[in-house]
C-alpha positions in Angstrom: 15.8 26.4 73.8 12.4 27.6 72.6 14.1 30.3 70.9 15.9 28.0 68.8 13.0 25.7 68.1 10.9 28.8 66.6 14.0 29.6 64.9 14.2 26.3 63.2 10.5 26.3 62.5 10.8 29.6 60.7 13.5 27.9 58.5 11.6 25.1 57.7 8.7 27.1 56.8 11.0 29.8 54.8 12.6 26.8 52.7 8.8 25.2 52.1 8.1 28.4 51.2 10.6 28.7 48.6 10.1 25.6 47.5 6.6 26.1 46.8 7.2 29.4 45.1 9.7 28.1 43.1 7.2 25.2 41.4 4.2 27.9 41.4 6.7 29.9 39.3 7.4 26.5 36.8 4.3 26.2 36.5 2.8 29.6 35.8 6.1 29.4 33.3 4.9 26.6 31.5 1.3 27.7 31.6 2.6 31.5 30.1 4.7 30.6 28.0 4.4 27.5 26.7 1.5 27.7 24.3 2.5 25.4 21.4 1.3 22.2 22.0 2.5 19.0 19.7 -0.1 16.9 17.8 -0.2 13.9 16.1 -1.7 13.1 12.1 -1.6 10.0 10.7 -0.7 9.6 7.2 0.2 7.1 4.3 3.4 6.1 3.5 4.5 4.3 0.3 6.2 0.8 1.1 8.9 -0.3 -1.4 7.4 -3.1 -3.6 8.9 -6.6 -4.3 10.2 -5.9 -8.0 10.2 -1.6 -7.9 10.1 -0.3 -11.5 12.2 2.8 -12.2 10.7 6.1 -11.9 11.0 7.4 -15.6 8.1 4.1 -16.5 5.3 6.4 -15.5 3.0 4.3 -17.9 1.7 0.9 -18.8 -0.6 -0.8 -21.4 -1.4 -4.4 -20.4 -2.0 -7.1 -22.9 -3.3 -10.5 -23.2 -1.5 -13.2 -24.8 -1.9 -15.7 -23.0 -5.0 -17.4 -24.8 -3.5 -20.3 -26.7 -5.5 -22.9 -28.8 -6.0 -24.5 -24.8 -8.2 -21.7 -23.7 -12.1 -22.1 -23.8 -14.8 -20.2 -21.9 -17.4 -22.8 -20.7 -20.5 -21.7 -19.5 -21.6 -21.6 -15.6 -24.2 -24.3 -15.7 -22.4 -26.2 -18.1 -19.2 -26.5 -16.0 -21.9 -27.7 -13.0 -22.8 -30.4 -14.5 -20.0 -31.7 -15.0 -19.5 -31.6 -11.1 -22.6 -33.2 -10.5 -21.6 -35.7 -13.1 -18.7 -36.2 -11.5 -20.5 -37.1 -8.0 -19.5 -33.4 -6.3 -15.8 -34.2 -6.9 -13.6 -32.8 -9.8 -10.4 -31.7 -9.8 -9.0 -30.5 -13.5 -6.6 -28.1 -14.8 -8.5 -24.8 -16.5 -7.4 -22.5 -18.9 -10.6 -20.2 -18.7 -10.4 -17.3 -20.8 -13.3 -15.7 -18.9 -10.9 -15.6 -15.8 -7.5 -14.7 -17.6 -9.3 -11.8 -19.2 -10.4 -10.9 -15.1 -6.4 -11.1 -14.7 -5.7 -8.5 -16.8 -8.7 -6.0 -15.5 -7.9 -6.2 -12.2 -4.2 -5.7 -12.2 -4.9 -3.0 -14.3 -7.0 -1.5 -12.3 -4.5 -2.6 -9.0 -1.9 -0.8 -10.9 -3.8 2.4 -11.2 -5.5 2.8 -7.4 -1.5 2.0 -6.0 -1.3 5.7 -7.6 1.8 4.8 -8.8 1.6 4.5 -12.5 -1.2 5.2 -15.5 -2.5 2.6 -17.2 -4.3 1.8 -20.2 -6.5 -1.2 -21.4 -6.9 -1.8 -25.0 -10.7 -2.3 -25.9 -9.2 -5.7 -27.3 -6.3 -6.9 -25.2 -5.8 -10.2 -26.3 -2.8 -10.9 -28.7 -4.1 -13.7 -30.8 -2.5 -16.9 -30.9 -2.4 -19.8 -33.2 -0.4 -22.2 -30.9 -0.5 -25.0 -27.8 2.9 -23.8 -26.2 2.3 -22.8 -22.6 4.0 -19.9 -23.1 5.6 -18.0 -26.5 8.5 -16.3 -27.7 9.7 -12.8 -26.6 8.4 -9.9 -28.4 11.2 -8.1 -30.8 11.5 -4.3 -29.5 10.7 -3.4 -33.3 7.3 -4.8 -32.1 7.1 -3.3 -28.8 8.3 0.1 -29.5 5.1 -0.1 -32.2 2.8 -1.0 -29.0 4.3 1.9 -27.1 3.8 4.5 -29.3 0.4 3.2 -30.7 -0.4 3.6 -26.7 1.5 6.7 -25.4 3.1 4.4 -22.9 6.7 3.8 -21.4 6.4 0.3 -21.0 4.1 -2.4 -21.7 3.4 -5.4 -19.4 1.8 -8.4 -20.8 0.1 -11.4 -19.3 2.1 -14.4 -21.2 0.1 -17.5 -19.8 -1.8 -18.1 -17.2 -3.9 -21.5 -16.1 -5.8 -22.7 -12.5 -6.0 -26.3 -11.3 -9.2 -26.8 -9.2 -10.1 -28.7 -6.7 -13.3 -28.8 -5.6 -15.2 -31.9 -3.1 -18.2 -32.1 -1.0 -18.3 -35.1 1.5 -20.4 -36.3 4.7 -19.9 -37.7 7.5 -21.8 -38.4 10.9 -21.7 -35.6 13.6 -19.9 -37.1 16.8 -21.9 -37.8 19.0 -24.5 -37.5 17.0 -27.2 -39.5 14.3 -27.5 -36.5 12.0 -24.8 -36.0 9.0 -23.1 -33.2 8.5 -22.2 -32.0 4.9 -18.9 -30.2 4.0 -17.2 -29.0 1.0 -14.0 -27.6 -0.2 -12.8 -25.4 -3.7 -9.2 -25.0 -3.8 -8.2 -23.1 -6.4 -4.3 -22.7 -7.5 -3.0 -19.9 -10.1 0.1 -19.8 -12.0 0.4 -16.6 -14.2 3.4 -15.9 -16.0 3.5 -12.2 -17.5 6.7 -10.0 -19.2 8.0 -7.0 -18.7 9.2 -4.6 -21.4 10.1 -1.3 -21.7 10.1 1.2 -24.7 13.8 1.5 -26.5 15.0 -1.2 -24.1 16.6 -4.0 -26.4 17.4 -5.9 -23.2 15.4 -9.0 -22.8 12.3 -8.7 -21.0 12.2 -9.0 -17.1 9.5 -12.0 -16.4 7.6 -12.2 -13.3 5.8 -15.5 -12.4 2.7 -14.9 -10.2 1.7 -18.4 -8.6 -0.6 -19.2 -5.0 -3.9 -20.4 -4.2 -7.2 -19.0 -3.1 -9.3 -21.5 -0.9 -13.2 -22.1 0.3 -14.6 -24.1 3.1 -17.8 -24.6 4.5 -20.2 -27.2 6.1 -24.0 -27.4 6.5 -26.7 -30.0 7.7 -28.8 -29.5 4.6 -26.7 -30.0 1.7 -28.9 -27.4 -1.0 -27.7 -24.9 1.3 -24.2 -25.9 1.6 -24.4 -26.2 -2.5 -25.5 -22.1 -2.1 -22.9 -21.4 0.0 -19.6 -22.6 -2.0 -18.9 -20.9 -4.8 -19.7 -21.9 -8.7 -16.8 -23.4 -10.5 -16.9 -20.6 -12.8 -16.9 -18.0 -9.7 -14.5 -19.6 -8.3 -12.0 -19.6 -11.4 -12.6 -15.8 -11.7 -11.9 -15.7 -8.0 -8.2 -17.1 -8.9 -8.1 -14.4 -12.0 -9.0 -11.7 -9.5 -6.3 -12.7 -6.5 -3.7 -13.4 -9.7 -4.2 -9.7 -10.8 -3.7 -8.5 -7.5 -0.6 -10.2 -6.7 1.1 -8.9 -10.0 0.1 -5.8 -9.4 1.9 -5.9 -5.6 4.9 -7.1 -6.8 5.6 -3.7 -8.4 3.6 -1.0 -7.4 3.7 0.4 -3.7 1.9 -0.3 -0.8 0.8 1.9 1.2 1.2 1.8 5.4 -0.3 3.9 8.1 1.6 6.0 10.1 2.0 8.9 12.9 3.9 12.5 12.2 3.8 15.4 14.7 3.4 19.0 13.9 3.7 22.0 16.5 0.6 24.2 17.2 2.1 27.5 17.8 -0.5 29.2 20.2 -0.3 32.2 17.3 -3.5 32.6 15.1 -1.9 34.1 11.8 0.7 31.1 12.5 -1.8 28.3 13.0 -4.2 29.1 10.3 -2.1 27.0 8.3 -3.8 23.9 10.3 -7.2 23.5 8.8 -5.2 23.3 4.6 -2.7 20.0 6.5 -5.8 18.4 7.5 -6.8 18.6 4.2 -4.0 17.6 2.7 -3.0 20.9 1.0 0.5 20.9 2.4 1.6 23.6 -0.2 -0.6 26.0 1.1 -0.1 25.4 4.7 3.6 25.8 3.9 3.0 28.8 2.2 1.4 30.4 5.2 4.1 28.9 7.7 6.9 30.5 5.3 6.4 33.4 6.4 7.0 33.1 9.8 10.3 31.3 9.5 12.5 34.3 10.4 10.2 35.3 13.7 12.6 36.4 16.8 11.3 33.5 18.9 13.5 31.0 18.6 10.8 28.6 19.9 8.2 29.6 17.6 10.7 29.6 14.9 11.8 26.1 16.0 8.3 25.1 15.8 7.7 26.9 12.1 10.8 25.0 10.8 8.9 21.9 12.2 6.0 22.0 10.6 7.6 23.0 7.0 10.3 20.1 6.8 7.1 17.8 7.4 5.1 19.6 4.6 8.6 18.8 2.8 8.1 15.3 3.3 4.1 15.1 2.8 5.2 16.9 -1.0 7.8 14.4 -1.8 10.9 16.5 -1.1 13.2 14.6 1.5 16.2 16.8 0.7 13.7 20.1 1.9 12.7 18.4 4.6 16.3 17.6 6.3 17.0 21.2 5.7 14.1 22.2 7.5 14.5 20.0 10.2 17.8 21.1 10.7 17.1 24.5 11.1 14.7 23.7 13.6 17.4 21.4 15.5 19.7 24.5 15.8 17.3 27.1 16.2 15.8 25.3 19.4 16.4 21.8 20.3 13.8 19.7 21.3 13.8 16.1 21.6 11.0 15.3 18.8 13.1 17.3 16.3 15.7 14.7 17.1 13.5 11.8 16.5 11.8 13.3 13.5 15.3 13.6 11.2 16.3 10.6 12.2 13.0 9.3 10.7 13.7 11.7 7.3 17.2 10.4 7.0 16.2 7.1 7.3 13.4 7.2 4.7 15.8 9.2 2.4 18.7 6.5 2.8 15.8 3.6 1.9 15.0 5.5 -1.1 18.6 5.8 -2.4 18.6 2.0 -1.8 15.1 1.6 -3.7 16.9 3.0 -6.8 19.3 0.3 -7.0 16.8 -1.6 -7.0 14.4 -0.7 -10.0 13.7 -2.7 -13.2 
């Protein structure tokens, strides 16, 4: 009987200890051999905009023609005084050419940070106009084709009216609870733009855009000189609906741009990795010129890895097509699970392109 326990005892230890070696040896495995070690970068990725333009518009001069015979460019002071006139309260329609002139500066300059297209501004963008029509005629292509070639551009995209109601009120009333009055004030500001679209040899009509919303300011004080500081001039605040107007055309057809995650493979070999410090610069071609020649090494791991790292410098230069081939490669040579999820991500960025095209203006 005590034979048989110390022969059960030595089995139990034997399997322990075979248990134990056999983690020590998964371990030491994973600790020898696997070296690489997966990172993460973030990165920009351009959304698709409302209206996308097509890719052979590469650039734009914007014009003015909106200032009719209705525009006029009252002075700051001036335009206060009418408010106080008016007891703190006015609410008008404005055709400011100060602020439609802002329109036209800021979407240029929208249009150009989105990296998406170059952009000129004539020295003199306004297109004269004799008339009180809210908004004219089409341009004849004759006309724009002129325009285009005067300005080395593909396309031309002009502001065709543009006018801001304002509303703008400061009130009082008592604090509850309390004997003191408190002061408040509001400046409503809504924008309606209407601009045109044309492109050079296109004898199609133009594509309009209409650009509308409001901008809005709020405050309250006990001391109504400082609430007066704190709200905006009517003149500020009519640029202020020039500058959101110019935004919001430029968003409706140039990209955004959203933060995101990829993953590339460190390697664990030195000559491999020195690749690293030119993708955290941004210099994918040359880090995929340094993992190229690495992509036929025997390891089918490392090669794996290499494959990896040059379908995503594919994608970071633009070439989806590259980058599916790469990441296929790297699929068969070795499969790992974030290969998997990484092509699904290129084909579904590829497929959204090919529907962005159907798309374009």
């Amino acid at each position: 009987m005590e034979y048989s326990r110390i022969k059960m005892k030595y089995s139990f230890n034997r399997i322990a200890y075979q248990y134990v070696k056999w983690l020590l040896f998964i371990y030491l495995g994973f600790v020898l051999f696997s070296c690489s070690s997966i990172k993460n970068i973030e990165i920009q990725v351009a959304t698709l905009p409302e209206y996308p333009i097509a890719d052979d518009v590469q650039s734009l001069v914007l014009l003015n023609r909106s200032m009719n015979m209705q525009f006029s460019n009252i002075p700051t002071d001036s335009l206060e005084k009418i408010l106080i006139n008016r007891r703190m309260s006015l609410e008008a329609v404005f055709r400011d050419s100060t602020a439609a002139d802002t329109v036209i500066r800021v979407a240029a300059q929208a249009l150009f940070n989105s990296g998406r297209f170059d952009v000129v501004i004539p020295k003199e963008p306004g297109i004269i106009r004799y008339d009180h029509d809210d908004i004219a005629s089409a341009l004849d292509s004759s006309t724009i084709n002129n325009i285009c070639k005067e300005y080395n551009v593909d396309a031309v995209l002009i502001l065709e009216s543009f006018a801001e109601k304002l509303a703008t009120k400061y009130y009082f009333k008592p604090e509850y609870g309390s004997y003191e009055n408190v002061y408040s004030a509001t400046s409503d500001v809504g924008y309606d733009a209407q601009w045109r679209f044309y492109r050079s040899g296109n004898h199609q009509s133009p594509y309009r855009f209409q650009v509308r919303d409001s901008i809005f300011w709020q405050n309250s004080s006990h001391s109504l000189p400082e609430l007066y500081e704190q709200m905006p001039r009517t003149k500020e605040a009519l640029i202020g609906g020039g500058i959101a107007s110019g935004v919001k055309m430029a968003e409706f057809i140039s990209p955004g741009w959203l933060n995101q995650s990829r993953h590339y493979f460190v390697t664990g070999k030195k000559e491999i990795d020195s690749a690293i410090p030119y993708l955290q610069e941004n210099k994918w071609e040359e880090a995929a010129l340094i993992w190229s020649k690495f992509a036929m090494i025997k390891s089918k791991r490392i090669r794996s890895e290499v494959e990896f790292n040059l379908a995503l410098a594919a994608e970071m230069e633009g070439n989806l097509d590259l980058a599916i081939e790469w990441g296929l490669k790297s699929f068969k040579t070795n499969y790992s699970q974030a290969i998997e999820v990484y092509l699904r991500t290129l084909y579904y960025t590829r497929n959204s392109k090919q529907q962005e095209s159907k798309l374009r203006y």
